[in-house]
ZAMARGU-4260 file (C-alpha; in steps of 0.2 Angstrom, whole numbers, plus 5000, padded with zeros to 4 digits):
<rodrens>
0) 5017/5150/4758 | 5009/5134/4752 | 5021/5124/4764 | 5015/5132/4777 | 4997/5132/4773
5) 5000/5110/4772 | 5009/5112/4789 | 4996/5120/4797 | 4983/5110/4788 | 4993/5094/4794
10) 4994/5101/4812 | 4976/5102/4812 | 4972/5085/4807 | 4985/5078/4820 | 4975/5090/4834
15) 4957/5084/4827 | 4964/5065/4829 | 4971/5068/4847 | 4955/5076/4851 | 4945/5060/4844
20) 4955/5049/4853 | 4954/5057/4870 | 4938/5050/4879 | 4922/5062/4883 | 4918/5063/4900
25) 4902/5069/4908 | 4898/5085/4920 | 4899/5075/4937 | 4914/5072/4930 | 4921/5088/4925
30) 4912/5095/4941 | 4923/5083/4950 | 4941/5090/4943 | 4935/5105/4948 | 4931/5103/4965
35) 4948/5094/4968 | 4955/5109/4962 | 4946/5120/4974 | 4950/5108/4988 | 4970/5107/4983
40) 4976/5120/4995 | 4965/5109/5009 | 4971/5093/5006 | 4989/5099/5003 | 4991/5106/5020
45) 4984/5090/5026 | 4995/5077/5019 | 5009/5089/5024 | 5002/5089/5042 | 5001/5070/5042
50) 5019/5067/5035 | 5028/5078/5047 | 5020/5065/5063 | 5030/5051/5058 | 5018/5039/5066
55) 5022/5022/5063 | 5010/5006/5064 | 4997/5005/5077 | 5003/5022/5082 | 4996/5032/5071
60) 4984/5043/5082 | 4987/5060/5076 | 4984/5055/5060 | 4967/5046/5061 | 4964/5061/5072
65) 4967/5073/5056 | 4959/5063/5045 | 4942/5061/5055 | 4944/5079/5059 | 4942/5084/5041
70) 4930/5070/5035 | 4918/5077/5051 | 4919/5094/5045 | 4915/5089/5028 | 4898/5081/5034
75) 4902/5062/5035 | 4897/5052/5049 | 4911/5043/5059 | 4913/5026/5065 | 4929/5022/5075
80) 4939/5008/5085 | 4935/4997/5068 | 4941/4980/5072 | 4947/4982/5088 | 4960/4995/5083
85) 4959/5013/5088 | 4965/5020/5074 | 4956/5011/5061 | 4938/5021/5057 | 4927/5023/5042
90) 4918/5040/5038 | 4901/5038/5028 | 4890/5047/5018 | 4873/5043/5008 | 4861/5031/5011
95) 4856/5014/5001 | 4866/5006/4988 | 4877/5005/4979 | 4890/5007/4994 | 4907/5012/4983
100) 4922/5011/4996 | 4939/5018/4997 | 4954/5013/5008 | 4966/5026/5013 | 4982/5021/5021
105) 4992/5035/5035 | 5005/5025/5042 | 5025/5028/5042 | 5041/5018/5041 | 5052/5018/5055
110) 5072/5024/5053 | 5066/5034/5038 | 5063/5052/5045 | 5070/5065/5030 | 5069/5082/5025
115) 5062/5089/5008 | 5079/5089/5000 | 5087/5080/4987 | 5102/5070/4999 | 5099/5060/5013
120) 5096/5071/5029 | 5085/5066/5042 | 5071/5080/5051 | 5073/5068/5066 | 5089/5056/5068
125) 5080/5037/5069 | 5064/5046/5068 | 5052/5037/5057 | 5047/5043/5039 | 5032/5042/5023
130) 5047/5031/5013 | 5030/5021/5004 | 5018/5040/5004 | 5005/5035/5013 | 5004/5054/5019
135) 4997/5055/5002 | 4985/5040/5000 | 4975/5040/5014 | 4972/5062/5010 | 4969/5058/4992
140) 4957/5043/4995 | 4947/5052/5010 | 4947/5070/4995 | 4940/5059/4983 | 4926/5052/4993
145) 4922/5069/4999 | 4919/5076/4979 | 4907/5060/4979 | 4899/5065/4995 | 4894/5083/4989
150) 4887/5074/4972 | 4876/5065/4982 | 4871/5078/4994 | 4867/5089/4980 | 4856/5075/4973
155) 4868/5072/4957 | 4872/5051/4962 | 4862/5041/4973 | 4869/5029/4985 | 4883/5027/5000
160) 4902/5033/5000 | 4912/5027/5011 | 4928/5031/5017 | 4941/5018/5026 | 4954/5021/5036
165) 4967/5007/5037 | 4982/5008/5048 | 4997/4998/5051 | 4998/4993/5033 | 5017/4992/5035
170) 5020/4980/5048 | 5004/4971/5054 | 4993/4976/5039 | 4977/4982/5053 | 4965/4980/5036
175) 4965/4960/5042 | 4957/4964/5057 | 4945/4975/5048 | 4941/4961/5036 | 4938/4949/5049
180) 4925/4961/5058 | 4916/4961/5043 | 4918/4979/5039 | 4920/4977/5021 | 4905/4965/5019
185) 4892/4976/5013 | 4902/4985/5000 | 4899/4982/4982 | 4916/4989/4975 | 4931/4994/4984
190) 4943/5008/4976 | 4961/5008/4981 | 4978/5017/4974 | 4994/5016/4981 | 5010/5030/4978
195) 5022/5025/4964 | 5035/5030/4950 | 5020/5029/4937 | 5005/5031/4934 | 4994/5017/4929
200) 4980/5006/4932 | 4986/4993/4942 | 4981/4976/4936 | 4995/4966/4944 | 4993/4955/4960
205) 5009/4956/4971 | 5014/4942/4983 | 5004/4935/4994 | 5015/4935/5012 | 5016/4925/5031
210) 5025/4934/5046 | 5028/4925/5062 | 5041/4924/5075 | 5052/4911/5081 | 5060/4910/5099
215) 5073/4900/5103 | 5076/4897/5124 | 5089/4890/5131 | 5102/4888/5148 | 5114/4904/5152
220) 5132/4899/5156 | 5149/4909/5158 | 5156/4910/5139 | 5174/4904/5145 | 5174/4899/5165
225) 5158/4884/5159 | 5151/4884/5141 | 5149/4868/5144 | 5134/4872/5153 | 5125/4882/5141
230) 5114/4878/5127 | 5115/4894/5116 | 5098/4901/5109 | 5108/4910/5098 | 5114/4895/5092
235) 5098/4889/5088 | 5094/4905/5078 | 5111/4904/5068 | 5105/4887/5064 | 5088/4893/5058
240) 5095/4905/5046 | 5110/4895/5040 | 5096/4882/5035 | 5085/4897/5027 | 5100/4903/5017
245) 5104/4884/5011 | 5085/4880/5006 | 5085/4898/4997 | 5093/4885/4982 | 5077/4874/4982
250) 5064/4887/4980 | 5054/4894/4966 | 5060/4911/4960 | 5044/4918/4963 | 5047/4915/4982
255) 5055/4928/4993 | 5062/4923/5011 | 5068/4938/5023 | 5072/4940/5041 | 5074/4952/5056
260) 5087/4946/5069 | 5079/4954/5084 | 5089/4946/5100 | 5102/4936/5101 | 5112/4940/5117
265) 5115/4955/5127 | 5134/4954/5131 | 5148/4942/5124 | 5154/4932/5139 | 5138/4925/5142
270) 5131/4910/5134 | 5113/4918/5129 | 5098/4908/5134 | 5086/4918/5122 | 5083/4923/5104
275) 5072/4929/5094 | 5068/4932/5075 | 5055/4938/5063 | 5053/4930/5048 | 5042/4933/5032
280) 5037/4922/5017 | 5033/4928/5001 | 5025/4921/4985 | 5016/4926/4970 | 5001/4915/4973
285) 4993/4911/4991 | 4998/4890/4991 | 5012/4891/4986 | 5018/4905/5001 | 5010/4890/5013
290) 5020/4877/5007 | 5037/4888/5009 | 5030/4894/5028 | 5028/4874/5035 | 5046/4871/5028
295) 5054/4886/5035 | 5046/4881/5051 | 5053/4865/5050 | 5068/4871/5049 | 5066/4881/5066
300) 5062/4865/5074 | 5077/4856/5066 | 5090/4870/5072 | 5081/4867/5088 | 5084/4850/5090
305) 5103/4855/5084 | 5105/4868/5098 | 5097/4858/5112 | 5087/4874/5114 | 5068/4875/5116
310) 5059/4883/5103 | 5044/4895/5100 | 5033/4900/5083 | 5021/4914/5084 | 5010/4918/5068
315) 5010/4939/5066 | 5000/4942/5053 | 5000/4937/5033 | 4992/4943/5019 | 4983/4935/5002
320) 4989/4942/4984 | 4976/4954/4976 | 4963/4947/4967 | 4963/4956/4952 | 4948/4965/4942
325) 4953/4969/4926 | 4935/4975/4921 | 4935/4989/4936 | 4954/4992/4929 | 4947/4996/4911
330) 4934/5011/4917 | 4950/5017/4929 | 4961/5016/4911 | 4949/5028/4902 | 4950/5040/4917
335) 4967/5040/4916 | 4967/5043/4896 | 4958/5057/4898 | 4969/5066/4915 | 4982/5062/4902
340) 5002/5065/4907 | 5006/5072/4924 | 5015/5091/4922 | 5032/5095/4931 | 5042/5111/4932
345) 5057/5113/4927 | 5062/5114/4946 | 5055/5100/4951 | 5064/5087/4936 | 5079/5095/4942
350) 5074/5088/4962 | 5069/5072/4954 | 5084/5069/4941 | 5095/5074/4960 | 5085/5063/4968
355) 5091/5050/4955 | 5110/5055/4955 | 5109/5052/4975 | 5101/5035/4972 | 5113/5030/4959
360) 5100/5028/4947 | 5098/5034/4927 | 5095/5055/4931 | 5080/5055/4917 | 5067/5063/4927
365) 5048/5054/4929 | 5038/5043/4921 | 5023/5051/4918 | 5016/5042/4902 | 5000/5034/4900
370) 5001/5017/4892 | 4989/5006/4888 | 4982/4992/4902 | 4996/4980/4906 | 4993/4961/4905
375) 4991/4953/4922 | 5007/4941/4924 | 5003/4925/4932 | 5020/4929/4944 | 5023/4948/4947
380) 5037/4957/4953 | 5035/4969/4969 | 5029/4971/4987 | 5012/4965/4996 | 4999/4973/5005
385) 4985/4970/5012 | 4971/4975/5000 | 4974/4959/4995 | 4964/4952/5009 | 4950/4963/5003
390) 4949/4960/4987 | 4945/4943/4990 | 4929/4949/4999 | 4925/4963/4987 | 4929/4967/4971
395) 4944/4981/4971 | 4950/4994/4957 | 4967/4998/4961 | 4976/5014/4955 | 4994/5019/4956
400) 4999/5037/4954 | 5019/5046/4951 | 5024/5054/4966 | 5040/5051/4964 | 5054/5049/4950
405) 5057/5035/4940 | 5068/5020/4948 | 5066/5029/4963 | 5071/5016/4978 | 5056/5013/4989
410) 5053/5010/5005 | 5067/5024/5006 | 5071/5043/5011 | 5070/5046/4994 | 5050/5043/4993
415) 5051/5053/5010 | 5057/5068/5001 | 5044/5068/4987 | 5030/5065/4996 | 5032/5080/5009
420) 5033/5092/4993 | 5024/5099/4976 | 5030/5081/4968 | 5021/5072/4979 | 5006/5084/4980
425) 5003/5085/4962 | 5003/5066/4961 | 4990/5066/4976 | 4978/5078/4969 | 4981/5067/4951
430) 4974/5053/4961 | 4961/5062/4969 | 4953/5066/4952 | 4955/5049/4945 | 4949/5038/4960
435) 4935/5052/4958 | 4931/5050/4941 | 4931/5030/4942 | 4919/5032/4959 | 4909/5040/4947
440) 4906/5026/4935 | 4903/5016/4947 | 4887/5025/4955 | 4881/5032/4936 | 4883/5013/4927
445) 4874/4999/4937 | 4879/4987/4921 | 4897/4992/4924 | 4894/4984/4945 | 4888/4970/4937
450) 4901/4966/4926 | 4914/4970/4939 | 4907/4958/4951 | 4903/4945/4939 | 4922/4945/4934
455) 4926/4945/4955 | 4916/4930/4957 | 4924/4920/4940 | 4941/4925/4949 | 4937/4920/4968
460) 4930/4903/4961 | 4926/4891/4975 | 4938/4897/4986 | 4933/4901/5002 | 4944/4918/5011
465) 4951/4914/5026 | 4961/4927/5033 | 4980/4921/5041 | 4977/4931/5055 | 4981/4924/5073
470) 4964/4925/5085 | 4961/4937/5100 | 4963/4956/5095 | 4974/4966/5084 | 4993/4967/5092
475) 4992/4985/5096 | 5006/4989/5108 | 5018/4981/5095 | 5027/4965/5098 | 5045/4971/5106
</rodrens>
């Protein structure tokens, strides 16, 4: 009896110190995790609607459609063609400042069409699929703005919401063209979040990226009656990448270098006169990115000169690293400590841990704990986007949120799987009440805007953004 009388007194402490550690939030607050629970089954059915049309960059006109559809019903006023492109929009609400944004992204990957099911199997053979969950992000980001929305209809927060909608975020990252428009100019802090295998706030800054394309033109011949005749473009391009693949031993290791062969000849007895390849540069910081880009075109024009072929570069697009704010991270942190550990069923581990065992990674199930803020490294691992290029106009708190298990490959049929089902879902509407909560902070605690910007401005410096964007409008109708 008196062991069990200690336990239980020893239980209790260990309850009254979880409790003490767990922050206090407000009533907007608790007001908004409720209302993104009455909104669940809403916004389910529309990141389900906006998975299932597979639209991939630029092409993404059902699911703008979807997304304006339900921002309109909810009372927000809707500006579209932002930037030139038709399916880039903002939907606003409130008047005055502060302005708070938040980006949502809608765009799929193409070649990655799957089913809700464990193993590979494609809904549509080629067909494109949500392999990075935007089906998720842009839904939970335009959910979140609408609980800030009905705070300040019903007179709760005073200022402006504003929802974004940015496509083509995985090909010719549309948010450049956004930038350059100045749509994000007014804004005093941007939000963001981004699907993942945990959940944190993000506080690391990616790589910053150039695409372009290079051409190579040269003179068609028969392949055995007269190759003396020819001068092989697809010579040139093999060239191009020998040389790529030789310098790969002279760079930093912060630097990635990739390539998409997209032409090289149509049939094999003829001497091709054209080719064509994309090419992307990567690097944890901005300068050094710019130093790889002008060698690797130097290499185009040496392959050139080696071929006898003429030769073409055409800048795409290219993106800036994030410009990181740990101070708008902190607020996002405490948020996140108080959401606490996502909750799977038992059903869905077994998906994930299936998911793992198809991927040929550790079946452990997800990664739902909330550690403490990471350190910013000065070189990260991972992808790039281009919330990067808005970050270096507005300060921007960045959350990622588990939608999938851990390791899982991304990019993949994999992330396609999870994010068309109660996995992805419960990370989305995880999201929606974080990014939420944070939005709240930010309208409630003018000293906290302050402090986020002050830290933005310390960051940026002197430097002055300049977007690597090519002039004239966005390329819409793809480049083939």
């Amino acid at each position: 009896m008196k062991k069990l009388l200690t336990l239980s007194i020893i239980c209790l402490i260990v309850a009254q110190v979880s409790a003490q550690k767990k922050p206090k939030i407000n009533a907007n607050k608790k007001a908004a995790i409720a209302n993104v629970e009455s909104k669940a089954a809403d916004l389910t059915a529309l990141s389900d609607k906006i998975w299932s049309f597979e639209e991939v960059a630029f092409q993404e006109k059902q699911s703008a459609a979807a997304l304006m559809a339900y921002a309109e019903i909810q009372g927000f006023k809707i500006t579209k063609n932002v930037g030139g492109i038709a399916t880039a929009f903002t939907a606003e609400y409130g008047s005055g400042k502060p302005i708070i944004g938040i980006m949502g992204e809608f765009d799929a990957l193409p070649g990655l069409s799957q089913k809700t099911v464990p193993h590979k199997d494609p809904v549509h053979e080629g067909g494109a699929g949500h392999g990075c969950g935007h089906n998720l992000f842009g839904v939970a980001s335009l959910g979140a703005a609408t609980v800030i929305k009905e705070q300040i209809e019903s007179g709760k927060l005073k200022g402006t919401v504003r929802f974004y909608g940015t496509p083509a975020e995985e090909k010719f990252f549309g948010k450049l063209w956004m930038v350059r428009e100045g749509a994000f100019d007014d804004v005093d802090i941007m939000m963001d979040w981004h699907p993942s295998s945990s959940t944190k706030a993000n506080v690391q800054a990616g790589l910053a990226l150039v695409d372009f394309i290079v051409e190579f033109e040269g003179q068609a011949a028969h392949a055995s009656g007269d190759p003396w005749n020819g001068r092989s473009a697809a010579d040139g391009l093999e060239l191009y990448t020998t040389g790529i693949n030789y310098y790969r031993e002279h760079i930093l290791p912060s630097v990635r270098i990739h390539y998409d062969i997209m032409e090289a000849g149509k049939v094999v007895n003829v001497v091709p006169d054209y080719a064509k390849i994309w090419t992307r540069v990567r690097d944890t910081k901005r300068d050094g990115m710019e130093k790889v880009w002008k060698r690797v075109e130097e290499i185009a024009r040496g392959a050139a000169i080696m071929a006898d072929v003429d030769y073409k570069i055409t800048l795409v697009s290219g993106v800036h690293e994030v410009l990181v704010n740990r101070t708008g991270a902190g607020a996002l942190q405490k948020n996140l400590e108080y959401l606490g550990e996502l909750d799977f069923t038992e059903d869905e581990i077994a998906f994930a841990k299936k998911i793992q065992e198809a991927t040929n990674k550790p079946q452990i199930g997800f990664d739902t704990k909330i550690e403490p803020m990471e350190e910013t490294l000065e070189h990260p691992r991972g992808g790039s986007t281009d919330v990067g290029d808005v970050s270096w106009v507005v300060p921007t708190i960045r959350l990622s949120a588990t939608v999938a298990p851990k390791d899982t490959p991304w990019h993949s049929w994999a992330v396609v799987a999870c994010s068309g089902m109660s996995i992805g879902h419960k990370g989305m509407l995880y999201a929606t009440e974080a990014l939420s909560m944070t939005m709240i902070d930010l309208f409630e605690n003018a000293q906290l805007r302050e402090d986020v910007k002050a830290e933005f401005k310390e960051r940026k410096g002197d430097y002055v953004y300049k977007g690597i964007v090519p002039d004239g409008p966005p390329p819409v109708n793809d480049i083939d």
